[in-house]
ROKOLDREN-865138 format. One record per residue: residue number from 1; residue in three letters; x, y, z of N, C-alpha, C, CB in turn. Coordinates in Angstrom, 2 decimals. Glycine has a CB too. Example, Ala and Ser with C-alpha at 12.3 -4.5 7.8 and 13.67 -1.06 7.14 Angstrom:
(1; 'ALA'; (13.19; -5.69; 7.80); (12.30; -4.50; 7.80); (13.20; -3.30; 7.80); (11.31; -4.47; 9.05)),
(2; 'SER'; (12.85; -2.25; 7.08); (13.67; -1.06; 7.14); (12.90; 0.03; 7.87); (14.08; -0.60; 5.72)),
END
This chain:
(1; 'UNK'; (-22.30; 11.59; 15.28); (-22.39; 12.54; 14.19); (-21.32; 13.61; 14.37); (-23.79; 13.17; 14.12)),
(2; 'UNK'; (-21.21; 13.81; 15.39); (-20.48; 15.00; 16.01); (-19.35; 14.52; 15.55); (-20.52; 15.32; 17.60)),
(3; 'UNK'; (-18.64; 13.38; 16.10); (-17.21; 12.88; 15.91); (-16.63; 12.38; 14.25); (-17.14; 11.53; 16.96)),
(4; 'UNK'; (-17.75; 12.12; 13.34); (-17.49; 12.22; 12.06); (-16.99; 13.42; 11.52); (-18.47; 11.92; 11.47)),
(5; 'UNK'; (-17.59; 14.39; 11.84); (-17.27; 15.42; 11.11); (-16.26; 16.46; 12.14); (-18.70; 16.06; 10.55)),
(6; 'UNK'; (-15.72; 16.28; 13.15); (-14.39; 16.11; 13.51); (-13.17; 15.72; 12.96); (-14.42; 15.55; 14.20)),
(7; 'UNK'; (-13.30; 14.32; 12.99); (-12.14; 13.29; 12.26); (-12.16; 13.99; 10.65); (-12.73; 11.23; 12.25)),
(8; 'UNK'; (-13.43; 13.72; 9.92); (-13.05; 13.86; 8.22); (-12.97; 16.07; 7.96); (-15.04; 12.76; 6.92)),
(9; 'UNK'; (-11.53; 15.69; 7.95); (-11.39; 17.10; 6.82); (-10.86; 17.08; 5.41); (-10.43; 18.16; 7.39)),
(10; 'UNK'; (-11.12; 18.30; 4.94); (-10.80; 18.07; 3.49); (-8.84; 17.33; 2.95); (-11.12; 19.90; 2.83)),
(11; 'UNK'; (-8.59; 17.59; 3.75); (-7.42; 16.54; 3.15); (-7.69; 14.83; 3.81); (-5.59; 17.23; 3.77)),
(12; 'UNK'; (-8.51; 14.59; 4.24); (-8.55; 13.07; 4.50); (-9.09; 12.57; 3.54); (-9.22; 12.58; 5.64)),
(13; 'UNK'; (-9.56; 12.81; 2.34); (-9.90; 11.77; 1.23); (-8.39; 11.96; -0.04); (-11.82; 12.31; 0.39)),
(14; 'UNK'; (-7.78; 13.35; 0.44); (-6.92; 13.06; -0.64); (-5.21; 11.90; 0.08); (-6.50; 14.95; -1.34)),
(15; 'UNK'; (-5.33; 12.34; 1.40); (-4.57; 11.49; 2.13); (-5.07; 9.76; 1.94); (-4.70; 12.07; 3.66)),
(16; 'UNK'; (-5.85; 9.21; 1.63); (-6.54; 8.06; 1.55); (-5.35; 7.89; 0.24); (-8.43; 8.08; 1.34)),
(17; 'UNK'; (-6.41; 8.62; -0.48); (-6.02; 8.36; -1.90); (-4.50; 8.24; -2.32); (-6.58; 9.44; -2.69)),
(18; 'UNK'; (-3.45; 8.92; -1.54); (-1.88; 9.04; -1.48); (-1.33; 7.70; -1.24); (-1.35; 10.04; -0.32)),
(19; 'UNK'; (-2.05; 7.41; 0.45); (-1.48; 6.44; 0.56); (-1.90; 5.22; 0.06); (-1.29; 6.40; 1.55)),
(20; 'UNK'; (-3.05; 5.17; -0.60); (-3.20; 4.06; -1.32); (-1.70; 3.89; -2.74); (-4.93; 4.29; -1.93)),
(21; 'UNK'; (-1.96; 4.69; -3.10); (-1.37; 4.64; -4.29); (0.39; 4.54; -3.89); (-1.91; 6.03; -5.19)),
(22; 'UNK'; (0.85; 5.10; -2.38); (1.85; 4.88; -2.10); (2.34; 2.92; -1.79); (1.88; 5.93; -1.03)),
(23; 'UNK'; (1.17; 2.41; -1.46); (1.08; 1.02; -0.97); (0.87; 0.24; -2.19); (-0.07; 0.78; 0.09)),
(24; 'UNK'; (0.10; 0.59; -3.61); (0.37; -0.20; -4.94); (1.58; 0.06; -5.43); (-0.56; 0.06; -6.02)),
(25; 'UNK'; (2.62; 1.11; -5.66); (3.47; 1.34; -5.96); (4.63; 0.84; -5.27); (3.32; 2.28; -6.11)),
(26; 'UNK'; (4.61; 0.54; -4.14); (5.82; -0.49; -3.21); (5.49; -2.07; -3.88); (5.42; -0.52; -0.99)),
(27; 'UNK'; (4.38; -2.63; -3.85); (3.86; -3.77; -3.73); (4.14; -4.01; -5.71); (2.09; -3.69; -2.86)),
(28; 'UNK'; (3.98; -2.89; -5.98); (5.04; -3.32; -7.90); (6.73; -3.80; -7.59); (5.35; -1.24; -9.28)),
(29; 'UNK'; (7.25; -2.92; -6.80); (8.79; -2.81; -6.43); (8.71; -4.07; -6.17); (9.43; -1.80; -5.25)),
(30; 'UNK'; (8.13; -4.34; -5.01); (8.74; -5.89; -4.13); (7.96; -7.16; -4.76); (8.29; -5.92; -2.13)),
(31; 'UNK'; (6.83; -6.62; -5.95); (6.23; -8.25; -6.66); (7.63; -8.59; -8.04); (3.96; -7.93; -7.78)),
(32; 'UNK'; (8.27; -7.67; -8.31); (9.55; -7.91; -9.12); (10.34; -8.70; -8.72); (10.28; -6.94; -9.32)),
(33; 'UNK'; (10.71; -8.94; -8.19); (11.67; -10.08; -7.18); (11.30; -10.78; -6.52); (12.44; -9.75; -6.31)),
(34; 'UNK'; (10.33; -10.65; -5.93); (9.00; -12.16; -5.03); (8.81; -13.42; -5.85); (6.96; -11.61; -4.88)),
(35; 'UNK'; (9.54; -14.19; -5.46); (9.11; -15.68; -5.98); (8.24; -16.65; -5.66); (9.90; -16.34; -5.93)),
(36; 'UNK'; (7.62; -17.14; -5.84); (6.90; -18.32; -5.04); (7.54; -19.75; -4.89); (5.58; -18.58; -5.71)),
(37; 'UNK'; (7.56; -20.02; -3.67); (8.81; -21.10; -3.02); (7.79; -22.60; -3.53); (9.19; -20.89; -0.65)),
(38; 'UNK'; (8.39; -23.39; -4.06); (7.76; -24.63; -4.64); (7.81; -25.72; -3.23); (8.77; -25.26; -6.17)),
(39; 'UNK'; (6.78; -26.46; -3.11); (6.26; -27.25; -2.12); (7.23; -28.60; -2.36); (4.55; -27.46; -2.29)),
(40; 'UNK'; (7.63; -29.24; -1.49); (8.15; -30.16; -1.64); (7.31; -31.52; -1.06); (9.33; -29.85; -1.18)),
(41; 'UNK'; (7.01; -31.93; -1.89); (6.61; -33.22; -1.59); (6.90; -34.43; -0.66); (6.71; -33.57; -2.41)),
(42; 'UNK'; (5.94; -35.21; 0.08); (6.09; -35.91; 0.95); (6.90; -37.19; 0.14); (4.76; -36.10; 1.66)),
(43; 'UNK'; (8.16; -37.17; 1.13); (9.23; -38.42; 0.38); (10.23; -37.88; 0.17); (8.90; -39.13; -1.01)),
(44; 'UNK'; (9.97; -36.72; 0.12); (11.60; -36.05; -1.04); (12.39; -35.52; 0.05); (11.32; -34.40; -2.48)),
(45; 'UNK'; (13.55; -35.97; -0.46); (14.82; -36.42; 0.43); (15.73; -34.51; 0.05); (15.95; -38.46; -0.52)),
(46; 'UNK'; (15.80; -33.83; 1.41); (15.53; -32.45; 1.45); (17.50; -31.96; 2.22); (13.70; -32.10; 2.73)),
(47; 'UNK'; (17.76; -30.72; 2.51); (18.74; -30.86; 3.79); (18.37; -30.04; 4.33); (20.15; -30.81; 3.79)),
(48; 'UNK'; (18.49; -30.11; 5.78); (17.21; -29.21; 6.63); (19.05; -28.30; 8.15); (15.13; -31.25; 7.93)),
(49; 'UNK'; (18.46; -27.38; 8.02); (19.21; -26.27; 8.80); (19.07; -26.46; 10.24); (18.70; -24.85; 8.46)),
(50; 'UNK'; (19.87; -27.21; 10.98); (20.04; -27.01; 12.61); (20.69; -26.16; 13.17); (20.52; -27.92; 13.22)),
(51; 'UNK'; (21.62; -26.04; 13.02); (22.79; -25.00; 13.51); (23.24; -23.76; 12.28); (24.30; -26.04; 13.87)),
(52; 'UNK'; (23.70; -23.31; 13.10); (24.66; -22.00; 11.85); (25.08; -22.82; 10.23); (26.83; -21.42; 12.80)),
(53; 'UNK'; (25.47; -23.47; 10.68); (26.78; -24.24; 9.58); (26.28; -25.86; 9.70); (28.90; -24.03; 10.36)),
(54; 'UNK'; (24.92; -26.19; 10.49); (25.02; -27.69; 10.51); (23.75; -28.05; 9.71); (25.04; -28.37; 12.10)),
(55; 'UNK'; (23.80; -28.37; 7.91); (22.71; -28.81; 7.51); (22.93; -30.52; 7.54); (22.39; -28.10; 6.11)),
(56; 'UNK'; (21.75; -31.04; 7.80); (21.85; -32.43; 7.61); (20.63; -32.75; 6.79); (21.92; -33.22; 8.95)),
(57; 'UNK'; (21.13; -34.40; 6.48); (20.26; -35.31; 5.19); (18.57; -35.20; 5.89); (20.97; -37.51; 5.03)),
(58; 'UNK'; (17.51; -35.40; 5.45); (16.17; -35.66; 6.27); (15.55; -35.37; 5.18); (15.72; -34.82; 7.65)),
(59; 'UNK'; (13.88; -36.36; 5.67); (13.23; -36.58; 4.11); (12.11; -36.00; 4.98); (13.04; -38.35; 3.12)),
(60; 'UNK'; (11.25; -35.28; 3.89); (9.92; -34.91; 4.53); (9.05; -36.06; 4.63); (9.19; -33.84; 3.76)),
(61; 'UNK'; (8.06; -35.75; 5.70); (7.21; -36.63; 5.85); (5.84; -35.77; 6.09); (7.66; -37.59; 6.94)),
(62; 'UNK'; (6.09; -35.13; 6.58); (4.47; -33.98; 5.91); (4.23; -32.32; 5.79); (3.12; -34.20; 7.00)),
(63; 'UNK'; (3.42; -31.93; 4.56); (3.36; -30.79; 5.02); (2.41; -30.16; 5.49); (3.71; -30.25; 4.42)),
(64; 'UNK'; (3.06; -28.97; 6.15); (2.47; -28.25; 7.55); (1.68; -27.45; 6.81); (3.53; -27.38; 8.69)),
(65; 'UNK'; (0.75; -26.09; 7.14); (0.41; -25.05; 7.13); (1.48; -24.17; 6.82); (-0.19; -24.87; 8.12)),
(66; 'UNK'; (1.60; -22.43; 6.21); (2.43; -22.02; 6.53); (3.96; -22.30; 5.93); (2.16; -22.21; 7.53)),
(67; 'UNK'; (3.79; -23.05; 4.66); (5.35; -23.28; 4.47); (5.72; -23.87; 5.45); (6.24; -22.16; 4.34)),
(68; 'UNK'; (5.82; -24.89; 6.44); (6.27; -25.77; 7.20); (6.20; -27.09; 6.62); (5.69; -25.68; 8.33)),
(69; 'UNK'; (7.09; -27.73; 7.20); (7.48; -28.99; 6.86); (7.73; -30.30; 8.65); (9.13; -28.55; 5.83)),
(70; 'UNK'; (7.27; -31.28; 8.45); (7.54; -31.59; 9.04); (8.76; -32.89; 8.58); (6.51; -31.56; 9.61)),
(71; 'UNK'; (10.05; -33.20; 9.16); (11.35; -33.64; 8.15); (11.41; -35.03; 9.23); (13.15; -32.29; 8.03)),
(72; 'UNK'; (12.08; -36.10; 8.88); (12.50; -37.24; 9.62); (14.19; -37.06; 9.86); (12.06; -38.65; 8.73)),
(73; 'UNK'; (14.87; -36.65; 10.66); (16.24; -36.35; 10.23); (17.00; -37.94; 9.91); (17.07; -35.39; 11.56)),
(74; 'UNK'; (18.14; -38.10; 9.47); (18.78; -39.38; 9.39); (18.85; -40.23; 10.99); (20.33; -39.04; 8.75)),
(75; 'UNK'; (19.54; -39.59; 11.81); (19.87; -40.35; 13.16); (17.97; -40.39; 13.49); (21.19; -39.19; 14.59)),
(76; 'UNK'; (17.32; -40.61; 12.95); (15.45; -41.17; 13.56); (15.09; -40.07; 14.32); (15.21; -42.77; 14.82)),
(77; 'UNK'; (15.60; -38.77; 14.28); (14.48; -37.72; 15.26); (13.62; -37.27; 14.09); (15.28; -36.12; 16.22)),
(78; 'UNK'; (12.67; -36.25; 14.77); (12.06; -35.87; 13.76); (11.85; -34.02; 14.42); (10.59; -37.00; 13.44)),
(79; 'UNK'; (11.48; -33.13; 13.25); (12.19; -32.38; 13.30); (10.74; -31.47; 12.84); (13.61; -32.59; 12.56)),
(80; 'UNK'; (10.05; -29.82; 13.28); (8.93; -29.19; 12.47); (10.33; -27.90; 11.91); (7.14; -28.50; 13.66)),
(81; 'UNK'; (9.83; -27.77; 10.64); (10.96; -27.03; 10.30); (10.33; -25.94; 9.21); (12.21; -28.06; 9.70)),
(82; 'UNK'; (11.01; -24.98; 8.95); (9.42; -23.74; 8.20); (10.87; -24.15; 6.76); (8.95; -20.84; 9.23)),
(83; 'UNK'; (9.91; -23.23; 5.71); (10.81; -23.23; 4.58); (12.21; -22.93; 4.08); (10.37; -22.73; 4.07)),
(84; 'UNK'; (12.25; -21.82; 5.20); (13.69; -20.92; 4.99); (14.83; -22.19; 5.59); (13.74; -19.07; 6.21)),
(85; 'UNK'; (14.67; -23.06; 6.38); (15.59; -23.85; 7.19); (15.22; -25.27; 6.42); (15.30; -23.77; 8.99)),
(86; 'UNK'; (14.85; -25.67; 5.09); (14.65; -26.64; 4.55); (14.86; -26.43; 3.31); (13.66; -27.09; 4.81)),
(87; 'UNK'; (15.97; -27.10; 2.37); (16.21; -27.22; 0.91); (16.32; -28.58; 0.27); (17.40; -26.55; 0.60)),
(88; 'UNK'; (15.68; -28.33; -1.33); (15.90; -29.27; -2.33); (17.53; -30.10; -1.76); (15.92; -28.34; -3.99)),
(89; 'UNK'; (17.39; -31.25; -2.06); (18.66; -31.89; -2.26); (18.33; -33.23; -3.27); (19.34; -32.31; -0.70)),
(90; 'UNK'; (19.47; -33.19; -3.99); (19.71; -34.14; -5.19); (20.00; -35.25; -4.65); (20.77; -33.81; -6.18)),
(91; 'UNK'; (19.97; -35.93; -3.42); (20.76; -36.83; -3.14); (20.06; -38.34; -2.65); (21.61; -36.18; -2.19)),
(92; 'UNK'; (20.63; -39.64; -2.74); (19.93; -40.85; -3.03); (19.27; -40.48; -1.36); (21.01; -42.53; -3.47)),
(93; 'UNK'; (17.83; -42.04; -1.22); (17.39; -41.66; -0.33); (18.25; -42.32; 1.23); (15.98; -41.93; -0.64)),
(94; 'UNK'; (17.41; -41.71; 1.97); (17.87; -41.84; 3.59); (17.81; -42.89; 4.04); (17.22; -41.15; 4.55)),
(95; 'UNK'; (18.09; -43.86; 4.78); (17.82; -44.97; 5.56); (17.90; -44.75; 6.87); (18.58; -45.96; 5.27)),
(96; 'UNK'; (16.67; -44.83; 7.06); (16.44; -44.90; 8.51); (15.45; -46.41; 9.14); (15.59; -43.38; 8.83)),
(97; 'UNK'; (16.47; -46.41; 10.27); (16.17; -47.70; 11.39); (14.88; -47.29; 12.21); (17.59; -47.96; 12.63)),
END
């Protein structure tokens, strides 16, 4: 009892109230430009990010939790890869041995 009425003084309900309204008012700013990243389907022939500069061919083969992907690369490895390091590609499919 004691420690309630310690902690709450009269500016802690209007401080609530600030920063609420400071946290809907960001969350307008950054839902303007927030896209929602489209799922790519198991099969679809993707190019997935290894290196700086090294994207290669690889088809998904399942998806993860989390925007993850799990990809088959061309040379037969296989690869867990999140969204940002995996893109659409237009291109015929992969053959793999």
């Amino acid at each position: 009892m004691l420690a309630e009425c310690v902690l709450s003084t009269p500016s802690t309900k209007t401080a609530n109230t600030v920063l609420t309204a400071a946290t809907h008012r960001q969350a307008i700013y950054y839902n303007r430009s927030a896209k929602e990243h489209e799922k790519l389907p198991v099969g679809q022939i993707v190019r997935v990010r290894l290196d700086d500069k090294d994207w290669r061919k690889a088809e998904v083969t399942q998806q993860l939790p989390y925007r993850a992907y799990m990809v088959k690369i061309a040379n037969g490895s296989t690869s867990h890869c999140t969204s940002r390091h995996v893109h659409f590609s237009n291109e015929p499919s992969v053959i793999i041995k």
